[in-house]
Backbone as a ProteinNet text record, in pm:
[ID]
protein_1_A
[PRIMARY]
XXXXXXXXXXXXXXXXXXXXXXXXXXXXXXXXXXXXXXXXXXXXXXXXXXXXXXX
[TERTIARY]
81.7	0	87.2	199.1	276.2	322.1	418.9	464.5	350.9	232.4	135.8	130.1	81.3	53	146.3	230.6	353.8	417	410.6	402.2	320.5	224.1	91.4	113.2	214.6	212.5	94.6	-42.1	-115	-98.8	-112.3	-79.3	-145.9	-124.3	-213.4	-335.5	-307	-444.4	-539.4	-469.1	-625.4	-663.1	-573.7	-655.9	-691.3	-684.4	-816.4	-933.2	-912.8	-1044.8	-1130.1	-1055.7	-1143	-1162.6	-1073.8	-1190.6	-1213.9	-1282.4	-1317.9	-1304.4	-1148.1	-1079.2	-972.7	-904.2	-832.5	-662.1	-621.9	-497.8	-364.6	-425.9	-398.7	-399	-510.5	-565.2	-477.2	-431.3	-339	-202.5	-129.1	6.4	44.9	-104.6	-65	-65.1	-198.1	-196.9	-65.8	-15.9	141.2	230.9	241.9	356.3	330.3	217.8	171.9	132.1	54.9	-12.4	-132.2	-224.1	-330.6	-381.4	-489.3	-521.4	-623.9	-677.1	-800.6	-931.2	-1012.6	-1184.4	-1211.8	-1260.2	-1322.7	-1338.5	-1444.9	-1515.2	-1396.9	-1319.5	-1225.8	-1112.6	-1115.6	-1019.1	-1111.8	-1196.8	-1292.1	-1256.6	-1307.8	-1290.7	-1163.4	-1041.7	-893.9	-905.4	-944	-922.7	-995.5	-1112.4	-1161.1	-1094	-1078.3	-1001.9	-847.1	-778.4	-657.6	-686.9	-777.7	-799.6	-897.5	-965.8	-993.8	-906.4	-764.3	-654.8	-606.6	-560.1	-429.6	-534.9	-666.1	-723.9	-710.5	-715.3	-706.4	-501.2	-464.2	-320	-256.7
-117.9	0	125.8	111.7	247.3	257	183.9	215.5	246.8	166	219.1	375.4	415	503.5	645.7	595.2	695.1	728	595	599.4	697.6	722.2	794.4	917.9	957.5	1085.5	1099.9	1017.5	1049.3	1066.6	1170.1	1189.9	1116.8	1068.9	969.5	1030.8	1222.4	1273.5	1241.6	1240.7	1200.6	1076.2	948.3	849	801.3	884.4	836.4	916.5	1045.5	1085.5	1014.1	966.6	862.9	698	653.7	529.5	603.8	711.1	743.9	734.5	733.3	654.5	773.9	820	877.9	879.9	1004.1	933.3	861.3	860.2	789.3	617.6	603.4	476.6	414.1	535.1	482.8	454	567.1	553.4	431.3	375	255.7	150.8	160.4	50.1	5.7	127	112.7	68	125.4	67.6	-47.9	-90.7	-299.2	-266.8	-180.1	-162.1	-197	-290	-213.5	-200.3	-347.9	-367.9	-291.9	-320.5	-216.3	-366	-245.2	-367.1	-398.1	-492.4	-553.6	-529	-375.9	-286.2	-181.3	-108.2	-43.4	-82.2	-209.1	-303.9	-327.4	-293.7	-294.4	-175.7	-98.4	33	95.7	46.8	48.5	-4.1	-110.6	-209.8	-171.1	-137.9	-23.6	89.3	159.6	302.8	217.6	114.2	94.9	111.5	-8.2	-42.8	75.4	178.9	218.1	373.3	374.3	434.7	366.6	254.6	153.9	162.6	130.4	104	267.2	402.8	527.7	562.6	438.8	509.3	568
0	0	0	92.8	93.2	-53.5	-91.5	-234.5	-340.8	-314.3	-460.4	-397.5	-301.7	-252.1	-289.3	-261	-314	-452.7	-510.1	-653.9	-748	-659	-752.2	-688.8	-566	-544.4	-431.6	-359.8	-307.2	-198.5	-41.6	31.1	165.2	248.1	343.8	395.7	373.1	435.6	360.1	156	63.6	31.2	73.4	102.4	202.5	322.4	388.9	424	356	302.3	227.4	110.5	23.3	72.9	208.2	237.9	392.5	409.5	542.8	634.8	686.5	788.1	824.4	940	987.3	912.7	914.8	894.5	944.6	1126.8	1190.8	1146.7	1122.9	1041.6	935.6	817.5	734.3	768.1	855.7	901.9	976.7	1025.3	1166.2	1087.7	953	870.6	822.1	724.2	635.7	754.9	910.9	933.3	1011.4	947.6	1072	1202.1	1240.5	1373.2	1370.3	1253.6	1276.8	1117.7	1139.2	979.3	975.4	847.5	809.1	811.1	855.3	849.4	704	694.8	588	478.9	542.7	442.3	423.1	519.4	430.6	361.5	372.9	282.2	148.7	127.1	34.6	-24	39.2	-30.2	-56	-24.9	-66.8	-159.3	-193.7	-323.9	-453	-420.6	-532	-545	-473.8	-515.9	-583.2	-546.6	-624	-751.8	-762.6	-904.4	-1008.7	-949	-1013.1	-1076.9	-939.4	-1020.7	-1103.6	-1083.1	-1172	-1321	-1340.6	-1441.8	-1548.5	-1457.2	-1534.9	-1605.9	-1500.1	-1551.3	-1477
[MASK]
+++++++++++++++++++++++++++++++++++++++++++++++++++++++

């Protein structure tokens, strides 16, 4: 997640605006504190793919 994440330039405050989660949430995720629920593992996986699919 960190490397796609960074790759694209996106900053941890704007993806977890876009799966509605703190950015506490992302920093603990990327560094193994502290997985994501279900549903925002859902909604990570859509937002990947629906960057990777634009390019």
């Amino acid at each position: 997640m960190i490397q796609w994440r960074k790759d694209r330039n996106i900053p941890q405050i704007q993806l977890a605006e876009m799966l509605y989660v703190s950015t506490a949430t992302i920093s603990n995720t990327e560094r193994g504190k502290r997985k994501l629920r279900p549903e925002e593992k859902q909604r990570l996986l859509s937002y990947m793919d629906s960057l990777t699919f634009r390019g």
